[in-house]
N, C-alpha and C positions, 0 to 999 in steps of 0.2 A: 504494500500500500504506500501510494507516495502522497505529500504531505506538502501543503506549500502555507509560511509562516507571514506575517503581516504585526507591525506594534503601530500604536497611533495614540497623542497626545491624549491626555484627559484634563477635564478641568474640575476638581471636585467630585469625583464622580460618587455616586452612591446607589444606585441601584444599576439594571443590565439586561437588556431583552432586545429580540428581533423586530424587526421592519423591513421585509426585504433586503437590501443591502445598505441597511443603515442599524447601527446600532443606539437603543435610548436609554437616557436617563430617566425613567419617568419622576424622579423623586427627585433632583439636584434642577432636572428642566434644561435638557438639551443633548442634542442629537449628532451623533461620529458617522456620518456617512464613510463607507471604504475608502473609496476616493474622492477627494474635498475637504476642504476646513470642516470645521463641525460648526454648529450651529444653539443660539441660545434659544430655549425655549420657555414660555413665561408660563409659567403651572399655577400660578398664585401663590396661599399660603400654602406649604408643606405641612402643617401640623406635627406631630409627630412621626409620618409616616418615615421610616425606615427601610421598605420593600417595595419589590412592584413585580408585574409579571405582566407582560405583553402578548397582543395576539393583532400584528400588524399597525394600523391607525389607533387599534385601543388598547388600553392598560389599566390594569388596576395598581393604586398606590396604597400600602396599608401600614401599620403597627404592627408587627413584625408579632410581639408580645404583650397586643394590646388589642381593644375589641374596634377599633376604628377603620373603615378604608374609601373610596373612594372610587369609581368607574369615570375613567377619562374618553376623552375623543381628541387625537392629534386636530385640529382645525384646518391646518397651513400656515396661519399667519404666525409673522414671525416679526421681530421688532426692529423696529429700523431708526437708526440715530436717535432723539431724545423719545419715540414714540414707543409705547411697551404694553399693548395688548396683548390679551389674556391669549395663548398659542392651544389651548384646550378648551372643550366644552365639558364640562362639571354634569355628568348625564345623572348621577345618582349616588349620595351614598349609601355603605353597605357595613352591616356591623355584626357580629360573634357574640355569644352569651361571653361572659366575664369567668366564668369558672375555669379557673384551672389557665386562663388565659394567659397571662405570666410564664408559664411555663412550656409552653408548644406554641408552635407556627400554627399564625392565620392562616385557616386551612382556604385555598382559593385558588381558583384558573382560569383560564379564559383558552377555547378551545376550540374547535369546526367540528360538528357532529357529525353523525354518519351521513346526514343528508346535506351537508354543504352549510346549514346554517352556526352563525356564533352561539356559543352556547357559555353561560356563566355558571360554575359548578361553587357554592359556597355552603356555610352553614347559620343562614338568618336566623332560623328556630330554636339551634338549640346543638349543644357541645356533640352532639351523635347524632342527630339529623343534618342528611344530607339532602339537599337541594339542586336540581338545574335550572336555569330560568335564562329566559331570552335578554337580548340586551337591554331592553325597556322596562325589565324587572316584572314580568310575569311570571310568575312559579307554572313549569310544565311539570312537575312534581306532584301533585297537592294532594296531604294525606293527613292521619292525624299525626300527630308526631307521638303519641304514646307508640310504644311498645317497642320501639325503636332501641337494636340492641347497643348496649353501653358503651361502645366506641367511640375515644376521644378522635376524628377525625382530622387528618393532618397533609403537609406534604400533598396536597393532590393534583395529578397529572393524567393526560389524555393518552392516547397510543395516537400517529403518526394519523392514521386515517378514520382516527373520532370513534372507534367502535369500543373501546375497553376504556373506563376509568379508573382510576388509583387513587385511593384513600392510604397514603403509610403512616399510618397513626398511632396508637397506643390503647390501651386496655389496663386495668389493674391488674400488677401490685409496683411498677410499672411495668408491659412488656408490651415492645414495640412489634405492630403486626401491620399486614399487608392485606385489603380488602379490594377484591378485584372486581367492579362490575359491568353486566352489558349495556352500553347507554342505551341501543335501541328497545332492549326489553323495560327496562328502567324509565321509557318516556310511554311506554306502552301500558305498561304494571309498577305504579308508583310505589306501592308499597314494598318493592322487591331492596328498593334502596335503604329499608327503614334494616335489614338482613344484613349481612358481613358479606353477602356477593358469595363468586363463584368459589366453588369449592378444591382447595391447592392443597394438593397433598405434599406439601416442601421435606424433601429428603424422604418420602415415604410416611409423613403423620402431619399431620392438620399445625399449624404454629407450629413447628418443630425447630425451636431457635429464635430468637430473638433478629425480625426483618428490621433493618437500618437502612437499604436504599434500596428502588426498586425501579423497573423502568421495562416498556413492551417495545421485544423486536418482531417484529412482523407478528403473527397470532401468538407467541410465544411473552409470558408474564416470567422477567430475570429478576434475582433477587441477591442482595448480599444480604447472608443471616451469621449471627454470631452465634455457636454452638458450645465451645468455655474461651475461658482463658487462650488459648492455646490455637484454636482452629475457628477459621472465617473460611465460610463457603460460598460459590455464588452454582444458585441455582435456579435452573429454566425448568419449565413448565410448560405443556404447550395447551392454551386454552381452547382449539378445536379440538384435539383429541380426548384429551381432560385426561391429560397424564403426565405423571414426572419425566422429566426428556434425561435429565444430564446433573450432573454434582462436580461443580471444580475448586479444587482447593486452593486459598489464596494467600499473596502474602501479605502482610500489613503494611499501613493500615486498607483494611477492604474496600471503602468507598463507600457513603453513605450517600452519593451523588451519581448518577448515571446518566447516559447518551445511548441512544440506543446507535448505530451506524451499519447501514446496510442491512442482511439478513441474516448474518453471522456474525456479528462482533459489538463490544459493545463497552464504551468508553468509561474507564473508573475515574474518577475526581480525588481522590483524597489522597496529600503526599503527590508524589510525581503523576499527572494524566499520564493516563496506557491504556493502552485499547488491548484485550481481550479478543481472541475469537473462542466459539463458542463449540465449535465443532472439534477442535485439539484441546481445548482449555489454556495454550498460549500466549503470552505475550507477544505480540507482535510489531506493535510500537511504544514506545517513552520517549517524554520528554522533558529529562531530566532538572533542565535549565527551567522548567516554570512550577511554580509551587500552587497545589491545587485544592489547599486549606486542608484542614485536620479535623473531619466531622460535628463543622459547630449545627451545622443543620438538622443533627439527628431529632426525631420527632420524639423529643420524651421531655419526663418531667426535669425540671434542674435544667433547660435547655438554653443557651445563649441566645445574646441579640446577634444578627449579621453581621460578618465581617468581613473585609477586603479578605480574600479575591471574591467580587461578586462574578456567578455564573450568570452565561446565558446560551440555551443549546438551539441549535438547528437542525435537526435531524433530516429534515428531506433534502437539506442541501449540504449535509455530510460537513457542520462547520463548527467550532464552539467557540467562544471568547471570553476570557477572564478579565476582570477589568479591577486597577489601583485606582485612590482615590487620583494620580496624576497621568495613567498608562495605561491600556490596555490592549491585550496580546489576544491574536486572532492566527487559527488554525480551522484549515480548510482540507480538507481531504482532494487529490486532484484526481476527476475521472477521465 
């Protein structure tokens, strides 16, 4: 696999997500196109937001460890000598019960569903209810929220083409788990999301280890689980067969962050990036020279605020980028 590298100024940078081939701040307010200066972007007040996660012209900005966030819309405009319009429209905010809040990521994402539409995956109702709603803030969800099993919801991510969602959250006493579900059936059968989703038999038994990162290559649901002291595994799953595919044993630390890349491999974060294939269990690339943080994002209690290197992945176009609050490094897979 060849690789081609790219570094570009930052100014402040605090959060990190895609736009085509521009990279944004949603939270600092301003945008690193690949080629070109970069550009100020007037967000308003920041509040406290700390995070953001993008999906093209929109973003969400939130508190990272806090129940507050925020649904943006890039606009265009942009300020020009003394003149300093607002560069977003403010479409709605959005907020998390308070329990336990402090402690776990604002669970939230922004995503294309199976059928091409935006879809907003949060938890308005409640620390274990899970929600989708349009971008106008309609629940396609709508259920009671009783009975809904006790899952601190966290970490949530789409697969490449919107059909599988990821909750990597937690449970008590704390253990961090992986809930996998089908969006189409889940806009179909609401209550199916109020459940822990499909069923993973990781390593052979239901939570078998404690799941710290997760991420879907092609139909296939990968996982790094911590099993003791001693052994970190990464394990694939294939959710159309609904079987354990593969167990690879890894070295430290395992990566609490994932990329998925092509249909066999599949990019670890923490300590040196390396890509993994999934078919030998090898290493195939590192890169030694760039530091890919030390799992402050895990989804559990006691959990950090964010901290440089902010991630931001591109999967369809095989690309990721890390970003310091003055740099940010951009790696491209070349086809």
């Amino acid at each position: 696999m060849d690789f081609s590298r790219a570094e570009l100024s930052a100014t402040g940078l605090r959060s990190l997500a895609w736009d085509g081939d521009t990279l944004v701040d949603w939270v600092a307010g301003r945008r690193y196109p690949l080629r070109g200066p970069s550009e100020e972007m007037n967000v308003g007040s920041s509040y406290r937001f700390d995070a953001a996660v993008g999906l093209g012209s929109w973003g969400v900005s939130f508190e990272a460890l806090g129940t507050k966030g925020v649904l943006l819309r890039d606009n265009g405009v942009r300020p020009t000598g003394n003149y300093v319009p607002m560069s977003v429209d403010i479409v709605r905010e959005i907020d998390r019960s308070y329990y336990h809040a402090r402690d776990y990521l604002f669970p939230v994402t922004l995503f294309d569903g199976p059928r091409g539409a935006p879809l907003l995956a949060h938890c308005p109702r409640g620390y274990n209810v899970l929600d989708l709603e349009d971008l106008e803030g309609n629940c396609l969800t709508p259920r009671s929220k009783d009975h809904a099993e006790d899952v601190f919801h966290s970490q949530l991510q789409a697969s490449v083409d919107g059909r599988w969602l990821l909750s990597n959250g937690w449970v008590w006493h704390p253990l961090r788990v992986a809930c996998v579900y089908n969006v189409a059936r889940a806009l179909e059968e609401p209550t199916y999301l109020s459940t822990t989703g499909e069923e993973l038999m990781l390593g052979g038994d239901t939570w078998a280890g404690e799941v710290i990162g997760a991420t879907f290559v092609g139909s296939r649901f990968v996982c790094t689980t911590i099993e003791d002291e001693d052994t970190a595994v990464l394990d694939v799953h294939d959710l159309e067969r609904r079987g354990h595919e593969t167990r690879i044993e890894l070295p430290t630390p395992p990566g609490t962050r994932l990329m998925p890349l092509g249909d066999d491999h599949v990019v670890l974060f923490d300590g040196h990036p390396r890509v993994v294939q999934l078919s030998s269990g090898s290493i195939v690339e590192e890169w030694k020279d760039l530091d890919g943080g030390r799992g402050v994002h895990m989804p559990s209690v006691s959990m950090q605020a964010p901290a440089p290197p902010y991630l931001a992945t591109d999967p369809v176009h095989g690309r990721f980028a890390l970003g310091w609050p003055d740099q940010i490094a951009t790696v491209s897979l070349v086809r």
